[in-house]
N, C-alpha and C positions, 0 to 999 in steps of 0.2 A: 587384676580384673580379667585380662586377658586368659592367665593359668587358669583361676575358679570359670570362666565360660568353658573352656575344651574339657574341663574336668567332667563339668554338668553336663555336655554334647557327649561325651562316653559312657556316661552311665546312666544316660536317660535312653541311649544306644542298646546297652545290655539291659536293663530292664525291658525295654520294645520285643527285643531280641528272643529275651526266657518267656514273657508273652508266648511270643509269636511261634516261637520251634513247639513248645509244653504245650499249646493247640494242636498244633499238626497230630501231635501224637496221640492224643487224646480221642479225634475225630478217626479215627481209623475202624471204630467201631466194630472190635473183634472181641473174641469169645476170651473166656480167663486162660483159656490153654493156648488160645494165638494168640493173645498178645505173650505169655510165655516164650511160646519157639520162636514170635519176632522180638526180642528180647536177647535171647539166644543169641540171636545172629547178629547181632548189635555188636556182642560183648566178640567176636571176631574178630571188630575192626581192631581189637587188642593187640593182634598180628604185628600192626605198625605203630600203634599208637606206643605202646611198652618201649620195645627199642629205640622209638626216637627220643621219648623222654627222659629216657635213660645216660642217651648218649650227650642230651641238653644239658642235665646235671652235672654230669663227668666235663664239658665243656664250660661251662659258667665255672664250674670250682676251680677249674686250671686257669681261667683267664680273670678270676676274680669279679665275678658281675655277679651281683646277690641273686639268688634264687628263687626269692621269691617273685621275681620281675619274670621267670618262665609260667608259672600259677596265673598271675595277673594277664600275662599279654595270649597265654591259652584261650581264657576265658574272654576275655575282650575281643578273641580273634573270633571266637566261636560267636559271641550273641552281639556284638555291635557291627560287624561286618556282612554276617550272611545274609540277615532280610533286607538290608540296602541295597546289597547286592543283588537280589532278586527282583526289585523292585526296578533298578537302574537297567539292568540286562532287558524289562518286559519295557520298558519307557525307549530306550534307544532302539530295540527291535522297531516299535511302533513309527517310530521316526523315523528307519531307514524305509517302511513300508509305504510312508507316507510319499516320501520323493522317487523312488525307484517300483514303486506297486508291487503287489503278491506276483513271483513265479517259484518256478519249482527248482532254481540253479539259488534263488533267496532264500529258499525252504533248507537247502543243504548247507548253506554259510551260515547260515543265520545266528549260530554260536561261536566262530571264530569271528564275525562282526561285533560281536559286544561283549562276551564274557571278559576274552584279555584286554579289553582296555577299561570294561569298567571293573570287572571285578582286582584285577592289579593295583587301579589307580585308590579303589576302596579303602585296601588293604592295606600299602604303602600309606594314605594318611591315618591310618590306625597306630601302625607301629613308629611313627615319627610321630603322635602327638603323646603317644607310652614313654617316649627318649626324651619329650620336649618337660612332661611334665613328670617325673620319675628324675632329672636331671641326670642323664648318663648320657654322657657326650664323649664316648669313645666307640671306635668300631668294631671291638669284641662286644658292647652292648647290641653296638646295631643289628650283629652275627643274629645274637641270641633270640634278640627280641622278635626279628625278621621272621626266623625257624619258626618261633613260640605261636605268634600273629598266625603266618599261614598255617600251623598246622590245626589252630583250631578250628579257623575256615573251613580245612580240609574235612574234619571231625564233622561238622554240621554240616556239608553238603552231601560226605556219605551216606548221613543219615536221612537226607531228605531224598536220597536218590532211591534209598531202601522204602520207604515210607510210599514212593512214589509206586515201588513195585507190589510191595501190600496192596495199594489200591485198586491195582490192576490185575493181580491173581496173586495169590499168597504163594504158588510153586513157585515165582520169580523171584525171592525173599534173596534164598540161598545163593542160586548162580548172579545176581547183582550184587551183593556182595562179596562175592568172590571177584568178580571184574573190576570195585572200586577198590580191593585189597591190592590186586596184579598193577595199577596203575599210581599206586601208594610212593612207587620206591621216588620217584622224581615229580614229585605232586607241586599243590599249592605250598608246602611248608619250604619248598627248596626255594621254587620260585619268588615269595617273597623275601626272601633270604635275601637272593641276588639284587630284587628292586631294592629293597630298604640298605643295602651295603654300599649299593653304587651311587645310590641316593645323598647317603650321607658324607662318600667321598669327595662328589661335586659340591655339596655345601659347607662341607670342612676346610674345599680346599686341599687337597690331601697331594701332594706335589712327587711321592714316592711310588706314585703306582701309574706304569704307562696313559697315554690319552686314549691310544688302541684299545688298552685292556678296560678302561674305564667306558668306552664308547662299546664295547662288549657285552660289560656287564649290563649298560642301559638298555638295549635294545634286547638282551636276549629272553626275559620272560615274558613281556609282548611276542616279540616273535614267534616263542616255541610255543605258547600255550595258544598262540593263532592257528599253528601249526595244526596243536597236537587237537583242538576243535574241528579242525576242517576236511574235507573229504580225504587231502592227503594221506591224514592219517591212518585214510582204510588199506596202503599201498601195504605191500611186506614189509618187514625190518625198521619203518618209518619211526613206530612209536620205541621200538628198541634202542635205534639211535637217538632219537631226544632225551632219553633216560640217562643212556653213557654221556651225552655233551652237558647234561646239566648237573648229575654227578661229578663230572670234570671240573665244572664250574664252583662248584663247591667249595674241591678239593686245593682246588687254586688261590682260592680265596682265605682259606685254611691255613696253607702255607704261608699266603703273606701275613695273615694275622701274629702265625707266629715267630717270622722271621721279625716282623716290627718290634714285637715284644724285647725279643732276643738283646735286638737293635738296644733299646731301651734302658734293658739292664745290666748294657755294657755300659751303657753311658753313664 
C-alpha cells in the first residue's frame, strides 16, 4: 500500500508537472519564426545536458546501476519537482512577508531564504522515493539517481528562466541562456548529488565514511546554493569558488564510491 501511494504521488507529480511546463510554453504567444529561434536556444542547453548524461552512463555501467533508472529519475526530476518547487518557493516567501513585512534588504534575500531549503528538501524526497521504490539500496544508486533528479530540475528551471526572458523581450532569449549555461558546471544536478548521498549515508548507517565528512556533505548544498542566491554572490570569485568546493565534493565522494567497491571485491 504504502509503495502503490508514492508511486501514484510521482506520477500524478509528473503528469501536473507536463501540464504545467507544455502551458508555459505554449502561452508565450510568438510568431512561427520565434518560437523557432526560441527553440534554438533551448537546444543550447545541450552544452551541459550531453556531457553530463553521458558521463551518467559511463558511470551507472562501471558501478552496475541499470540505466534505465538515469531516463526515469531525469524525468521525474524534471516534471514532479519543479512546479512544487515553485509553488513552495512563492508560499514560504509569503510567509516570511507575513512575520518580517516588505523591505528592500527582503527583496535581495528573498531567494537564498526559500529556494535552498525548499527547493533541496523537494528534490532529495524525489530521488529517495525513486531508491525506495525502484529498490536500489546502494550508494552508487544514490550517486546516480541524485545526478539524474537534479539535473532534470536543472533542465526545467532553465527553461522557465528562458521563457521568463521571452516574456520580457525576446533580445534577452540568448544572453539568459548563456548565463544559465556558465552556471551549469556545479548546478542543481551536483547539488542533489550531495544531499541524496549524504542522505542515504545517515540512514544506511554507513560506519566507513568520517562523521566530519558526513556532517559536510549535510550541510553543504543548503549552504552553497544560500550562498550562490544571495547578494554574496555578486562579490568577485564568490561563484568560482562554490563551483571548485562543490566539484571537490563530487570528486570525493567518487573516490569513496570506488574505493568501497574495490574494498568489496576484495572481499
Amino acid at each position: 500500500m504504502k509503495r502503490n501511494s508514492l508511486l501514484f504521488f510521482i506520477l500524478l507529480s509528473i503528469a501536473i508537472g507536463v501540464e504545467y511546463e507544455l502551458s508555459s510554453l505554449s502561452g508565450l504567444e510568438l510568431s512561427t519564426g520565434k518560437y523557432l529561434e526560441f527553440l534554438s536556444s533551448l537546444a543550447l542547453l545541450a552544452v551541459y545536458i550531453i556531457p553530463i548524461c553521458s558521463l551518467l552512463v559511463i558511470v551507472a555501467g562501471r558501478w552496475k546501476v541499470p540505466k534505465y533508472i538515469i531516463s526515469l529519475s531525469i524525468v521525474s526530476g524534471a516534471y514532479a519537482t519543479g512546479w512544487l518547487a515553485g509553488y513552495g518557493n512563492d508560499y514560504l516567501l509569503e510567509g516570511i512577508k507575513r512575520i518580517f513585512g516588505n523591505s528592500k534588504a527582503l527583496e535581495d534575500w528573498s531567494a537564498a531564504l526559500t529556494a535552498p531549503f525548499v527547493e533541496e528538501t523537494i528534490k532529495l524526497c524525489c530521488a529517495l522515493i525513486i531508491l525506495y521504490l525502484l529498490n536500489q539500496r546502494n550508494i552508487q544508486s544514490a550517486f546516480v539517481v541524485g545526478v539524474s533528479v537534479g539535473l532534470g530540475f536543472q533542465i526545467i528551471e532553465d527553461i522557465s528562466y528562458i521563457i521568463e526572458a521571452a516574456l520580457d523581450s525576446f533580445q534577452k532569449i540568448v544572453p539568459t541562456t548563456i548565463d544559465r549555461i556558465s552556471g551549469s558546471i556545479s548546478s542543481h544536478w551536483s547539488l542533489t548529488c550531495i544531499f541524496t548521498v549524504a542522505i542515504f549515508c545517515v540512514l544506511s548507517k554507513n560506519q566507513t565514511i568520517h562523521k566530519r565528512t558526513k556532517g559536510l556533505w549535510l550541510v553543504s548544498p543548503i549552504s552553497m546554493h544560500f550562498i550562490w542566491n544571495s547578494p554574496i554572490n555578486d562579490l568577485p570569485v564568490v561563484s568560482a569558488v562554490l563551483s571548485a568546493v562543490t566539484i571537490m565534493i563530487i570528486i570525493q565522494m567518487i573516490q569513496f564510491i570506488e574505493a568501497d567497491r574495490k574494498k568489496v571485491f576484495l572481499q
